[in-house]
C-alpha positions as CSV (number, residue, x, y, z in Angstrom):
1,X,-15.9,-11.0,1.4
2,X,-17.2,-13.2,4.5
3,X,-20.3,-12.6,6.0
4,X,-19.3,-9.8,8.9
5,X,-17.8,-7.9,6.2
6,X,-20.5,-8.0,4.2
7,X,-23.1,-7.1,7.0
8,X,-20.9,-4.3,8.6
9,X,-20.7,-2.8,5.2
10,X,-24.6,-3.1,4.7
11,X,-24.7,-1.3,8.3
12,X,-22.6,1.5,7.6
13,X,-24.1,2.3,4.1
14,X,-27.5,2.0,5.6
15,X,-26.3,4.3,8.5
16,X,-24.7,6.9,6.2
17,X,-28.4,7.1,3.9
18,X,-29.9,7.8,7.0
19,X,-27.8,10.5,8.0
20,X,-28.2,11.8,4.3
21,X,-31.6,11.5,4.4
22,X,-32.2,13.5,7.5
23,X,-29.4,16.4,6.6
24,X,-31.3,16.4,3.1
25,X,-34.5,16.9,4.8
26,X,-33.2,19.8,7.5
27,X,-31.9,21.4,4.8
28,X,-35.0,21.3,2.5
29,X,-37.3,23.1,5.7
30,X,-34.6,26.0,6.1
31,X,-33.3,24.5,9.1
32,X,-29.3,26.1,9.7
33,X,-28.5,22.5,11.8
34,X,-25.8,24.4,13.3
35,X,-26.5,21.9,16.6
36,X,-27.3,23.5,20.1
37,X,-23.7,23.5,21.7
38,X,-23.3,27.0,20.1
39,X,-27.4,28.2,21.5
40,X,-26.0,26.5,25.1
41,X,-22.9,28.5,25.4
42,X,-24.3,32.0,23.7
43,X,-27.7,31.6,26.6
44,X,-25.1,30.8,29.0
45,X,-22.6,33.8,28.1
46,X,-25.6,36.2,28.0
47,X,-26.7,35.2,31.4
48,X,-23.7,34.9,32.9
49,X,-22.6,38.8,31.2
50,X,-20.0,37.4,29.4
51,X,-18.6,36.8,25.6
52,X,-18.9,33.7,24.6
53,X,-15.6,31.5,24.2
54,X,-14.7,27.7,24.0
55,X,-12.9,26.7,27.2
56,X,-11.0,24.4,25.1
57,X,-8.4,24.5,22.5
58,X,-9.6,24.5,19.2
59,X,-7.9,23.1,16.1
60,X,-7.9,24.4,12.9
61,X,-9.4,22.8,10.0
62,X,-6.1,20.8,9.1
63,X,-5.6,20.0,13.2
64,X,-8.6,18.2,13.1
65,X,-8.1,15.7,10.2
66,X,-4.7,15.1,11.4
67,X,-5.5,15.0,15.1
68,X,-9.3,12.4,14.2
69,X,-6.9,10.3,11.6
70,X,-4.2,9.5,14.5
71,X,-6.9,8.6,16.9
72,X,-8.7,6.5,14.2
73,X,-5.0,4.6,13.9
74,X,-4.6,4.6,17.8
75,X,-7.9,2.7,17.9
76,X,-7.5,0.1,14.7
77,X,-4.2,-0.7,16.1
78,X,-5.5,-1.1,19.4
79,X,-8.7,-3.3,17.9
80,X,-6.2,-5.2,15.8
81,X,-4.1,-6.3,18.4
82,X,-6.9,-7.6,21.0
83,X,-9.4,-9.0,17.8
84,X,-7.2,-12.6,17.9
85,X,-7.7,-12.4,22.0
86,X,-11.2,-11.6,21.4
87,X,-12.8,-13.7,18.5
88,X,-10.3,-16.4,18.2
89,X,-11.3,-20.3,18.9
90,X,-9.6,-21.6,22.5
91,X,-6.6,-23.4,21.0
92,X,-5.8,-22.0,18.1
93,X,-3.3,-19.1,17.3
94,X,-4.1,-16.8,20.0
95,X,-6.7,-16.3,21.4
96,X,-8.2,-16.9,25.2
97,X,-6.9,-21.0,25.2
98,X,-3.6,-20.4,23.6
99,X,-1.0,-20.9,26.3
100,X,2.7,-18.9,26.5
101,X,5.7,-20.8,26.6
């Protein structure tokens, strides 16, 4: 494991404790840490006279694990394919001095 792995490991267990920590903490005061976008749309709906909907098109449990998993690939491919552009030394294979042709 090279250094960048190692640190980007370190920063996502770090960031994942702190997340933990916080929930853990929420849920020890009683808090429901439902977020506000539901409070936002139910003060809007009640003002407005309305029931409150979502204007968008919601995904089922399954929709969303299959619709956040093709994204995630959509994105490492697309990370993957510009990282040699990116990070490589001018001159070597790829990278911003490598030449076509």
């Amino acid at each position: 494991m090279d250094r960048f792995d190692r640190n980007a490991l370190i920063a996502c267990v770090i960031f994942a404790a702190i997340i933990i920590a916080f929930y853990y903490v929420g849920t020890a005061l009683g808090k429901s840490l439902e977020g506000t976008d539901g409070q936002v749309v139910d003060a809007a709906a009640a003002i407005a006279g309305a029931t409150p909907h979502s204007s968008l098109y919601e995904l089922d449990q399954n929709g969303e694990y299959v619709g956040f998993t093709i994204i995630g690939l959509c994105g490492g491919f697309f990370a993957g394919y510009l990282w040699p552009m990116v990070f490589e030394e001018p001159g070597g294979r790829g990278g911003r001095g490598a030449v076509d042709g």
